[in-house]
Phi, psi and omega in degrees: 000144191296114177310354168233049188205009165341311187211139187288023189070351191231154215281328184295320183293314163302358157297308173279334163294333164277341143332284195309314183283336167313294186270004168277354158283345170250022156082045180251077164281348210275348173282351191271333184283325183304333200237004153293317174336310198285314196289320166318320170263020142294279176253113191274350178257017164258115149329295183299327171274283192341296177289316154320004199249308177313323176306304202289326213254309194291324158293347228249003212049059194227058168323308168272348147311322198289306159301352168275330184271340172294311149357314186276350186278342165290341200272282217283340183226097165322297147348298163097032200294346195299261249090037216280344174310308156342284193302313162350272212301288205308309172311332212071028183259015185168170220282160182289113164260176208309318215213147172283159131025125136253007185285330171306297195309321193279307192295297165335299169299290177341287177268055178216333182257013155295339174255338181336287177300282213306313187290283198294307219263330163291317184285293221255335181062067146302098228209003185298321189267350160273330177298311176290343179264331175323308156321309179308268202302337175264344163297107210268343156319343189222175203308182175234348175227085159330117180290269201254138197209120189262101175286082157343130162056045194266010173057235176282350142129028175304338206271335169355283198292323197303332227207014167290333217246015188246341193254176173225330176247163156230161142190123199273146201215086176229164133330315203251112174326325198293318195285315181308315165321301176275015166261324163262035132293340195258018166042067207220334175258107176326325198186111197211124192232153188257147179204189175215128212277311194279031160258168179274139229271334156290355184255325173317331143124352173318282236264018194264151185088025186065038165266134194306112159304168196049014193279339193257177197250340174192143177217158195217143158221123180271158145056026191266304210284011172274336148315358205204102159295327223217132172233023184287297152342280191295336167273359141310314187295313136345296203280327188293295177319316198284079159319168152003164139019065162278145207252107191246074164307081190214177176239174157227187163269156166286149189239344181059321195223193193357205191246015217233236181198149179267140166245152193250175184306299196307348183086007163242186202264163166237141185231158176297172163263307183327304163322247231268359165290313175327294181303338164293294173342281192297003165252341140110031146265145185231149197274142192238342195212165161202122151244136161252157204202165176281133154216021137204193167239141209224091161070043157115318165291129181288142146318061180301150184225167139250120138303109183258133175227130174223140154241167181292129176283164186270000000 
């Protein structure tokens, strides 16, 4: 169960949800669903009991349980915080959409983020903010030193400490409140505002406090853009940010195949190389570096990626 949706108000249904969760950890789901059932006709307008039931159903291989109950968590929760339209697109109950949620996207970080490092970077061999600054620095094309420099999506500030001693300003950018909090622990960042990538640049939140358009000299998004399916939003917000010959860093997942971007079980996005050079292009970057790299690990298995190291043509 999601940590900040624990309990359904009511005490017997939160009982049979913790039954339920018991045997779907000793590999019982299709009995875990059952007695999610139960806790469910208790309280039938917990969101959060829906989507665990769904969860519970899908393992269970009971797929149109599972969409029906997902189904049921959009009539309650209009937001979407689950990401159950996600999950929809995966099962094949509904069209892949351009962007999750961000109301998804933010309540996911909130609560990820006291475990965030230890989980990614320890569990998953997360290495994406060392692998991108290490690229900055062996790309012999583009500066050796930074005015300004924006970390997109900078969650807990990893890529931050990687890449200070190279800037003379940071600033740092996420959604989610919970992660800028462990990120201005790590006393590394000049400036850190919360924003939403997958908005359009008046809304998104870069530019709010009178912060400059053209200002920065590099800008990085680590894991961010896997989040943003449609990457047309974040490369406005790019081309707007992007002084001169400006440094644009960032990785995605391989898409592996066709030419668009894919959504995958995790629920995150995969983008083509094809896919996103077009948006560079058409955004009036050019790739100065490419690498492909493992960049994390996912239920045992690696993650394939591209590192893109780009600047803004003059």
């Amino acid at each position: 169960m999601l940590p900040s949706q624990l309990s359904s108000g009511d005490i017997i249904a939160d009982r049979r949800a913790d039954y339920a969760k018991m045997l779907a950890e000793s590999g019982e789901p299709a009995s875990a669903a059952e007695l999610m059932e139960q806790a469910l006709e208790l309280t039938p307008g917990w969101a959060a009991g829906w989507f665990t039931l769904a969860t519970y159903r899908e393992k269970a291989g009971n797929t149109q349980g599972a969409i029906e109950a997902l189904n049921q968590v959009l009539a309650l929760d209009t937001d979407d915080i689950f990401g159950a339209r996600l999950k929809l697109a995966v099962l094949g109950a509904a069209e892949m959409p351009d962007q999750p949620p961000s109301r998804y996207v933010e309540r996911l970080f909130d609560d990820y983020a006291d475990r965030f490092e230890t989980s990614l970077v320890e569990k998953l061999g997360y290495s994406v903010p060392q692998k991108l600054a290490a690229l900055i620095a062996g790309t012999t094309s583009i500066p050796p030193h930074f005015r300004l420099a924006v970390d997109l999506g900078c969650g807990t500030g990893l890529f931050g400490p990687e890449i200070r001693a190279r800037v003379d300003r940071l600033e740092g950018f996420d959604l989610s409140k919970g992660m800028l909090a462990k990120a201005a622990d790590k006393g590394v960042y000049d400036n850190l505002g919360q924003a939403d990538l997958s908005l359009p640049p008046p809304s998104s939140g870069i530019f709010d406090d009178g912060l400059a358009r053209g200002r920065a000299n590099l800008i990085a998004a680590a894991d961010v853009l896997m989040y943003l399916g449609n990457l047309e939003s974040v490369m406005t917000i790019v081309a707007e940010l992007a002084a001169s010959s400006a440094v644009f860093a960032f990785s995605v997942e391989d898409a592996e195949e066709g030419e668009g971007y894919l959504l995958r079980d995790s629920l995150r996005f995969a983008h083509s190389e094809a896919y996103v050079g077009a948006t560079l292009a058409a955004h009036g970057f050019v790739v100065r570096n490419l690498v492909r790299s493992v960049i994390r690990m996912d239920a045992g298995k690696p993650v394939h990626g591209f590192l893109f190291i780009t600047q803004k043509s003059v």
